[in-house]
Every structure is written in C-alpha cells, then in structure tokens.
C-alpha positions in Angstrom: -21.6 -0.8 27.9 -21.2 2.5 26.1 -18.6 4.3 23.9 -18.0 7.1 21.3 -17.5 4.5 18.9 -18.2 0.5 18.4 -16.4 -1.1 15.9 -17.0 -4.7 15.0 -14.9 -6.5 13.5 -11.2 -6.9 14.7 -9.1 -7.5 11.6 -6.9 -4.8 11.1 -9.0 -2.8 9.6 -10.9 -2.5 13.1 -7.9 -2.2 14.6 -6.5 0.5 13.1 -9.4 2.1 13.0 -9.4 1.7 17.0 -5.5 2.9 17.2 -6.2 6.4 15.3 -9.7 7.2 17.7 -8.1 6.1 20.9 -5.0 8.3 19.7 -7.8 11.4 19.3 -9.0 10.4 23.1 -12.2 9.1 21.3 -13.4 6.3 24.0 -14.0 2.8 21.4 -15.2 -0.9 21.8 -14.1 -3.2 19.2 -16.1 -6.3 19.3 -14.9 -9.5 17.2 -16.5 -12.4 17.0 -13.9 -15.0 17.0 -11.1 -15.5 20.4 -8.4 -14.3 18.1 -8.1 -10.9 17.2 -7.3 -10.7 13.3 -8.3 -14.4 12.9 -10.1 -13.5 9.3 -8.3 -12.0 6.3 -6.6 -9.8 8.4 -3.7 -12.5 9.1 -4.4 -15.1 6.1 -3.6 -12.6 3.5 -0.4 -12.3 1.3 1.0 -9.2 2.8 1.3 -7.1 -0.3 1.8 -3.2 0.1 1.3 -2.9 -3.8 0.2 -0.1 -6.0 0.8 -2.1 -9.6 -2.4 -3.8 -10.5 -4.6 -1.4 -8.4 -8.4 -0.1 -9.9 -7.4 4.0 -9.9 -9.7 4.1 -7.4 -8.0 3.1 -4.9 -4.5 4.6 -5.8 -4.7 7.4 -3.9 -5.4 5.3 -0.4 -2.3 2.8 -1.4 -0.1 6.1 -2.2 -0.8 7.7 0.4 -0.1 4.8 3.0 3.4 3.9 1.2 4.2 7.9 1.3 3.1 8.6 4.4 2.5 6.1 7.2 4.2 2.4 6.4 7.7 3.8 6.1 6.8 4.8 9.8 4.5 1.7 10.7 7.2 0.1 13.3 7.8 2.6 14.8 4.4 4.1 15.6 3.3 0.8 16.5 6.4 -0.1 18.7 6.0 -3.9 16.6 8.2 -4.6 13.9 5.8 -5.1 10.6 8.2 -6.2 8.5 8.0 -3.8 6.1 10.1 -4.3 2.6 9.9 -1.4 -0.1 11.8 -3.2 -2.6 9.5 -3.7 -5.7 6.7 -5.9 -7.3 7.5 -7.7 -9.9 4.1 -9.1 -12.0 5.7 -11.6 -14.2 4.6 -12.9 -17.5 5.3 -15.7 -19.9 3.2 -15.5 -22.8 1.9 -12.4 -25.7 -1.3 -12.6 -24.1 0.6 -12.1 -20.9 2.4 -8.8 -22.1 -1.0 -7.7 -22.9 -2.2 -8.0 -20.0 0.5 -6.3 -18.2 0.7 -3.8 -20.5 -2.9 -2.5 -19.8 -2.2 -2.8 -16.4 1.0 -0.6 -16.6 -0.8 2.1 -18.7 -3.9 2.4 -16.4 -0.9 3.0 -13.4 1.1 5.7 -15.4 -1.8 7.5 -16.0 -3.0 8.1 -13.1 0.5 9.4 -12.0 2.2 5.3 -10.7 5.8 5.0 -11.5 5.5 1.4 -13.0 7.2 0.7 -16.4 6.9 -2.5 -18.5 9.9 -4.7 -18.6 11.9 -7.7 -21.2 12.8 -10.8 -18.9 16.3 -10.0 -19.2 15.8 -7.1 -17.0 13.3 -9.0 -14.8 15.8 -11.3 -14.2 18.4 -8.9 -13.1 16.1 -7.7 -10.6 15.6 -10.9 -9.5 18.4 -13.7 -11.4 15.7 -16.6 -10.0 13.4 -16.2 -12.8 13.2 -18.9 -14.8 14.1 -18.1 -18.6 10.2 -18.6 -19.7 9.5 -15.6 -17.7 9.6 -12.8 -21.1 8.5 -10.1 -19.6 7.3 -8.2 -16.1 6.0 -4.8 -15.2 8.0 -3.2 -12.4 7.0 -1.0 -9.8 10.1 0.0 -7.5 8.1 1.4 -4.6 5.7 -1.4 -4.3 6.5 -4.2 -1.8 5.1 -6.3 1.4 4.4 -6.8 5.3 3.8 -9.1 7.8 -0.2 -9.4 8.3 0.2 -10.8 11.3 2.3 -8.2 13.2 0.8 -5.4 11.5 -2.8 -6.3 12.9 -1.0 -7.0 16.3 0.5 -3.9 16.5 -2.4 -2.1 15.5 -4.5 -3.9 18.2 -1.9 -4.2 21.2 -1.1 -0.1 20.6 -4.8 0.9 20.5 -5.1 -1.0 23.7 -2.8 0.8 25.3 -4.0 4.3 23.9 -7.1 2.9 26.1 -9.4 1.5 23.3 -11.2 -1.6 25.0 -11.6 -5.4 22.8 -13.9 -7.7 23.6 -13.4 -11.2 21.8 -15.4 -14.3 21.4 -18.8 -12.3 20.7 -20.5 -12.8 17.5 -22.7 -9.5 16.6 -26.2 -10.5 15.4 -28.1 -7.0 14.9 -27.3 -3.3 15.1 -30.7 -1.3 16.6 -31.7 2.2 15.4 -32.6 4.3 18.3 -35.2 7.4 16.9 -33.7 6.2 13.2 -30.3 6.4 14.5 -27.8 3.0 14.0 -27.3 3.1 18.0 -26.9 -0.2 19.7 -24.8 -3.7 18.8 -26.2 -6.8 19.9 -24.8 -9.9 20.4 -25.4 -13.9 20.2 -24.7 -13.3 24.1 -27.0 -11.2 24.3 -24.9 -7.9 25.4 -26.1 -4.5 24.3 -23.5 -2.4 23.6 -24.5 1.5 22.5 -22.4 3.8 21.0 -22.9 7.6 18.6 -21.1 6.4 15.6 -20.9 1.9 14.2 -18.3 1.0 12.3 -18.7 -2.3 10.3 -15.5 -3.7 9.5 -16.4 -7.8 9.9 -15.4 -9.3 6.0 -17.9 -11.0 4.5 -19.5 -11.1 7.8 -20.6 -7.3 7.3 -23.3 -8.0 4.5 -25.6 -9.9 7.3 -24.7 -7.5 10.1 -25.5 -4.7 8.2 -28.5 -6.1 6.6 -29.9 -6.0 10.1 -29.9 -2.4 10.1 -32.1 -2.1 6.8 -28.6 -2.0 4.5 -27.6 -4.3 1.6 -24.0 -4.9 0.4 -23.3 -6.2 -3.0 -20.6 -9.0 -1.6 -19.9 -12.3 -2.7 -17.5 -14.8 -0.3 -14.0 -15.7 -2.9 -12.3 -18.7 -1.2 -8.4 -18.1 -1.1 -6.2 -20.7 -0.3 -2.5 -19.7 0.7 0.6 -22.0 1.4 3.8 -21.3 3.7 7.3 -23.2 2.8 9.9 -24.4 5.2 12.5 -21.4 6.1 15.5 -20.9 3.6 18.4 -18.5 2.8 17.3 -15.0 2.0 16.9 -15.2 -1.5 15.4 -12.2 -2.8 12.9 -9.5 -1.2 10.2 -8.5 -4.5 6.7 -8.8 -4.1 5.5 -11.3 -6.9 2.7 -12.2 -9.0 1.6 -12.9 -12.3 -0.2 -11.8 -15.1 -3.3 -14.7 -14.7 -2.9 -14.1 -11.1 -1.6 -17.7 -11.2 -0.2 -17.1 -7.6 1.3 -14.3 -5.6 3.7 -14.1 -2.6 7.3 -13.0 -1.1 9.7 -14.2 1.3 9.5 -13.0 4.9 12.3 -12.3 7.1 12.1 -15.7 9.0 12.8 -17.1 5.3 9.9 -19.0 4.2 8.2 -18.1 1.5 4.2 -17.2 1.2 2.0 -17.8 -1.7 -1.2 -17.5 -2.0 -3.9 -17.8 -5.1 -8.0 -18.0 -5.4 -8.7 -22.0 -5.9 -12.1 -21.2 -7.6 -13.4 -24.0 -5.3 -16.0 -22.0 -3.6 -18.9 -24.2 -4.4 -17.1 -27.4 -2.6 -15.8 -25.1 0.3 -17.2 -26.1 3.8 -19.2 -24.2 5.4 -18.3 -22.0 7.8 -14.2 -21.9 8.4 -13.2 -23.3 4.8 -10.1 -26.2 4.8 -7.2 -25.8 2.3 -7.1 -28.6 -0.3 -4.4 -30.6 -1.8 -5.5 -29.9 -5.4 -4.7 -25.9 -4.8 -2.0 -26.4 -3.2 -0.3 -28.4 -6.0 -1.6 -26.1 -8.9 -0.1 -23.4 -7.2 3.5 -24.9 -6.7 3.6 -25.8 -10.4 2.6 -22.7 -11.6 5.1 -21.3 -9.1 8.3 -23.6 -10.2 7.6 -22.7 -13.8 8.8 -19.2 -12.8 11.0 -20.0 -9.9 12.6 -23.5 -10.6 15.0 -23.2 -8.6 12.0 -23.4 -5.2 11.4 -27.0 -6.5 12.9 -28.2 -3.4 11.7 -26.1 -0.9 9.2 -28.1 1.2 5.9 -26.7 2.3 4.8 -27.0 6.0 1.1 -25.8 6.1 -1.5 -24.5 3.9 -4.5 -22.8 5.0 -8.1 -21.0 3.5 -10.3 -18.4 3.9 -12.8 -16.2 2.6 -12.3 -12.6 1.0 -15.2 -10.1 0.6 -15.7 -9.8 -3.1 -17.5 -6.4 -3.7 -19.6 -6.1 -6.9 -16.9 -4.0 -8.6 -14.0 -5.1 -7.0 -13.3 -2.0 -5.1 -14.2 -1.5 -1.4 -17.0 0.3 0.6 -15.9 3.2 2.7 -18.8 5.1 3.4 -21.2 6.6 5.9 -25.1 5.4 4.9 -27.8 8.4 4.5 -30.6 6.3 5.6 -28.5 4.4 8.5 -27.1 7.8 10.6 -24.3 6.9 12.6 -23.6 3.6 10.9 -20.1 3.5 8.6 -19.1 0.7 6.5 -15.8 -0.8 5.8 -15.8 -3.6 4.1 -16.0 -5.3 0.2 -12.1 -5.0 0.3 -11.6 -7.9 -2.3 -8.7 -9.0 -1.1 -6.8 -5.6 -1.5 -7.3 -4.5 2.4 -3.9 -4.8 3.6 -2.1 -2.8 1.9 -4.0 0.0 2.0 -5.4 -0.8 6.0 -3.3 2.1 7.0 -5.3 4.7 4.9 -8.6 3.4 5.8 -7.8 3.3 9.3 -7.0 7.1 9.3 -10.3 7.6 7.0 -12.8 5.7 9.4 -11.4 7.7 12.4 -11.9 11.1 10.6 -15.3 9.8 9.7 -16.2 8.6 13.0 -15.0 11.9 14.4 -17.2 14.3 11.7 -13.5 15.5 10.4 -13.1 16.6 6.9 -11.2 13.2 5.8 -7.6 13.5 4.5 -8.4 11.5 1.1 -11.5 12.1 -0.7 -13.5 9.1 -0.3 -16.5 9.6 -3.1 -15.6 6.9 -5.1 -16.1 4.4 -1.8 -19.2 5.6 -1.3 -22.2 3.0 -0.6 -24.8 4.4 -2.6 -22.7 4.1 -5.8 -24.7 0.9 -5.6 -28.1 2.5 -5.8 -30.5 4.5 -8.3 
C-alpha cells in the first residue's frame, strides 16, 4: 500500500500532521500501533495550552498556536476542543519557591511572554480558592488548556474525511531504505507499506523505530501518573501548577477536575502499559489540598499512567535526518506536545511537502545531538 506520506504514530501529533497534508491533497497513511487512535500521551496528558514555564525554544511554536490556530481549533475541526484562554497560574508557597518562579518569569519576558510575577493576594483574586499558604504565583493571562481527547479526535476524524487513510492495531517494527532512501514501513503483520517522505511521531516508541533505520534518539521513558475527580460546580477555569511541579491540572467543562504529576516511580513501573499507584495518587491530592483546601472533598473516580518521551534536553526533535532522506522525526516532546501539537502539525506537513516551513525550526533539529 502506497502514499505520499506514512506517518506512524497516531497521537495527535500524527494526526494533525495527517489533517494539514490531506488538506494540501497530499495522499497519507497513518499507521498506529494500538486499536485506539491517541491511546498514548496524546489523550493521558493534562491538556495545558501554556506558554509560562516553556524552554525559549519552543516559544515561538506555543505563540504561534495560541495566536493563530487554537482560538480557531473548533471550528476548523468541526469538534469542540474545549479550549479555555483564561490564564495559568504557577503557584508558590515558599522563598525558594519565588525563586523559582521568578527565573522562570524573567526567561518568558525576555523573550517577548507577557507573564509577570505576582503576591498571593492577587493570586487569590484571580482565583479566591487559593489557600492563604499560597504567597506568591507568576501569571500568564493568555496561557490556558484543552481537552486531549477531543482535540486528537478531531484532528483524526477531520483528516479522515479530507481522505487521509488510518490503519490501527499494527505495530511498526522497521522502516527500509530503498537506494539510501527511508522508503518502506514494516509491520509485526508483516505489511509493507511505501511511501516518499516517513514521519515518526510514535512517543517513546520512536527511538526503536527509528533506530531501525540507522538513527539514534537521545530519549528516556518518564512515567506520569494523572488522576480525574468526580464532576462539581464550575469553580474556576486557570490552568495550574506549581513551582516543584508538585502537580498540575484544571477543571474541564464536564466539571471534574484533572491533575496530573511525574511519580518518579519508573524503576517499579510495569512493563509495557504502566498502572497508576495509590502512593501517587495520594501525594498528589495532599500536595493539591495544601493549595486548594477547599477540593478536600471532592472524590476521585480513576487514575491512570503512562509514559512521556523525555528528550536529553527537554526540548523536542522536529527534524528531517541528512543521512536518513525522506525520514522526519517528531518526537522527544517531554511532555510539552499538546500544547504546541497545533504548530508541529503545520511544520511536519510543510516538511513533508519540501515547503519553506512557517516557523524556523533549527533549534529542533536532530543533529544538535551530534559532533
């Protein structure tokens, strides 16, 4: 089975990489290994459309997502997303805290974010939940968060209907130079699918895929753990997290409220699809009630786990490969993928396409990681 473009991997990532080809009449397989399209990180993730907190590095993508495309995102995608531009707050409790956020906020003005430290007493009008221990936030106004789960559907069910063609339940085991050329995509089914240009947009799953073709990612797998409460009143619509990183979340429009956190328990995770664990979850509600008390009697309904794609220096890979041609890598997003999936979708089609790509991309480049 042939196409312009095979993409494997369909997280949103894949996905809306597969929506803006298919838009361009490029014809495009997306292959993904699991029955359920976005089953990875994709749909496990917090939902955070944040620019606060960032590496500069990958401003510009974020920026140009919240400017451009998510205001837009329900629309063009006929799905609702859930989309909520109504800040991210990044709380703090302690000096070293203010610190912290401090460095954080500088690094963001200078490289043109409108972020600004805050006292708690302002953080608390933003949001009168906040515990009186919280003594200080930064604030970013244009910050705020989606709904992984109907953002990667709409991404997938609209490139479907633009024509781009998903096959699910097939785990990719090598990719096959033709005459030097990244050319063909096999499978543990033994399928051959051939195609001019291979994106790689499969997680954690990319650094053995692509290692097939002769390439080497610097990844590491970061368990995160993530834990949904019953539904409750709208309460308030910020983005949160911490200065540790103690936990971050939101509330979604059906009212429940996700949080999620990295457990550290990698070396105890099992193998394979990683369960959630009763010790994470319960470090992260007490962490969380020392900020919000007033959640203390909010029940949670399920937890769940899963593994992020921890690049060597925290910012993703975005790049074509000079000794792979026709092979382009998207992965290493360390956890920071959603918010900027819109961006990298656009990117990998204008790559895929030989386009001149709308944000400069040299800083995501794979042989950063070479001599």
């Amino acid at each position: 089975m042939n196409a312009d473009v095979i993409i494997i991997g369909g997280g949103i990532i894949g996905c809306a990489a597969a929506y803006n080809l298919a838009k361009e009449n490029v014809s495009v397989i997306v292959i993904e290994a699991s029955n359920n399209i976005g089953n990875g990180g994709s749909t496990r993730n917090g939902g955070g459309v944040r620019q606060s907190g960032r590496d500069p590095r990958e401003l510009p993508l974020v920026m140009y997502a919240i400017k451009n495309i998510w205001p837009n995102l329900s629309d063009m995608l006929d799905t609702d997303v859930e989309y909520h531009q109504q800040g991210n707050l990044r709380l703090g409790r302690t000096e070293k805290h203010k610190q912290i956020l401090t460095e954080l906020t500088n690094r963001g003005v200078a490289n043109g974010l409108d972020v600004r430290m805050i006292d708690g007493d302002e953080a608390r009008q933003i949001n009168p939940y906040l515990s009186d221990a919280v003594t200080c936030a930064s604030w970013c106004e244009t910050d705020g968060h989606a709904n992984p789960l109907t953002a990667t559907m709409g991404y997938y069910k609209m490139a479907r209907r633009l024509g781009a063609h998903f096959i699910s339940g097939e785990k990719v085991v090598e990719i096959k130079k033709v005459k030097g050329k990244a050319r063909k995509v096999v499978t543990e089914a033994g399928n051959v699918y051939e195609g001019d240009k291979i994106i790689v947009a499969a997680g954690y799953e990319s650094r053995f895929i692509a290692s097939t073709a002769g390439v080497d990612i610097p990844m590491t797998p970061v368990l995160l753990e993530t834990l949904v409460t019953e539904a409750v009143k709208p309460m308030f619509w910020q983005m949160l997290g911490t200065a540790d990183a103690d936990f971050y979340g939101h509330q979604t429009n059906h009212g429940s409220f996700v949080f999620g956190l990295n457990s550290g328990l990698e070396p105890f995770a099992k193998p394979g699809k990683p369960l959630s664990s009763s010790i994470a979850a319960s470090a992260a509600c007490r962490g969380i009630m020392q900020y919000f008390p007033t959640l203390e009697t909010i029940k949670v309904v399920r937890t769940w786990a899963g593994w992020m794609d921890s690049c060597a220096d925290h910012v993703p890979v975005i790049s074509t490969v000079d000794e792979c041609p026709g092979l382009i890598l998207a992965c290493g997003f360390t956890g920071h993928g959603f918010g900027i999936s819109p961006s990298v979708g656009l990117l990998l089609s204008e790559m895929a396409m030989e386009k001149k790509t709308t944000l400069d991309i040299s800083a995501f480049r794979y042989n950063r990681f070479t001599k």
